[in-house]
C-alpha positions in Angstrom: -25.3 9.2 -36.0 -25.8 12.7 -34.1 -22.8 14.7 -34.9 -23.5 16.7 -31.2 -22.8 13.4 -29.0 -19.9 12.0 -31.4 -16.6 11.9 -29.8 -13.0 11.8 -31.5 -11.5 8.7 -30.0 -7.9 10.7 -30.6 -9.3 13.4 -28.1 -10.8 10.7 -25.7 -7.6 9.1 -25.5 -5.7 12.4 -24.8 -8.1 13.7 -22.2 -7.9 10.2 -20.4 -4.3 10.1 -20.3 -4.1 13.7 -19.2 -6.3 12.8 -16.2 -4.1 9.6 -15.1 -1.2 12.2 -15.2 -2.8 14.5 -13.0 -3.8 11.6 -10.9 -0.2 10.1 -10.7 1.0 13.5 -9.9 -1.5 14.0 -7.1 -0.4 10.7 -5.8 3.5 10.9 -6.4 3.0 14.8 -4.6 0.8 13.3 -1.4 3.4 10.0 -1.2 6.5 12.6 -1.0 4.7 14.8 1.6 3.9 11.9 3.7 7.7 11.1 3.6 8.5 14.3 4.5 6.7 13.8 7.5 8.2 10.9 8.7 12.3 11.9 7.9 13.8 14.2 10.6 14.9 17.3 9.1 12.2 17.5 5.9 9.7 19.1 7.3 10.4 22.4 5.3 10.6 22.2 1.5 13.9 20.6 0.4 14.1 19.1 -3.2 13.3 15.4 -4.1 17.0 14.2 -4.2 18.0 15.6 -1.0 14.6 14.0 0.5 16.0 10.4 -1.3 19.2 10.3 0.6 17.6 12.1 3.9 15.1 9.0 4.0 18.6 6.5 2.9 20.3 7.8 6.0 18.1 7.7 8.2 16.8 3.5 7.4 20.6 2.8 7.9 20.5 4.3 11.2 17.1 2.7 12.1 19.1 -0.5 11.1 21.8 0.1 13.1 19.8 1.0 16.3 18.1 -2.2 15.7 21.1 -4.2 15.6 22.1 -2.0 18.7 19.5 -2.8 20.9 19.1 -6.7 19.7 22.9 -7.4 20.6 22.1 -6.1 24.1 19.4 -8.4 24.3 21.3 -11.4 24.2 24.5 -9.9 25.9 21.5 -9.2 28.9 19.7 -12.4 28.5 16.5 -10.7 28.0 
């Protein structure tokens, strides 16, 4: 066997896993800007936890205006 084209499977398995991290972290990094977008208020830079319970508030008060207008539908007949 050529010694030149011989890889370590050790270092294979390390390189490959460093990749997926860089990968996930690319992801996980685009995912939370996209949130960011869609959350009033989070447009600036504010830290992951604070983000979190931004985005809790507001789906209960997307549920609540939901609710809101639905129970005027059927108090309006519509």
């Amino acid at each position: 066997m050529n010694r030149r084209y011989h890889v370590n499977s050790k270092k294979m398995g390390f390189l490959m896993a460093k990749k997926k991290v860089k990968v996930e972290n690319f992801a996980t990094q685009r995912n939370l800007e996209t949130l960011r977008m869609m959350i009033p208020g989070c447009q600036q830079e504010v830290d992951v936890e604070t983000l979190f319970q931004k985005s809790i508030q507001h789906i209960v008060e997307l549920k609540l205006q939901v609710h809101i207008l639905r129970s005027l539908l059927k108090l309006y007949g519509f």
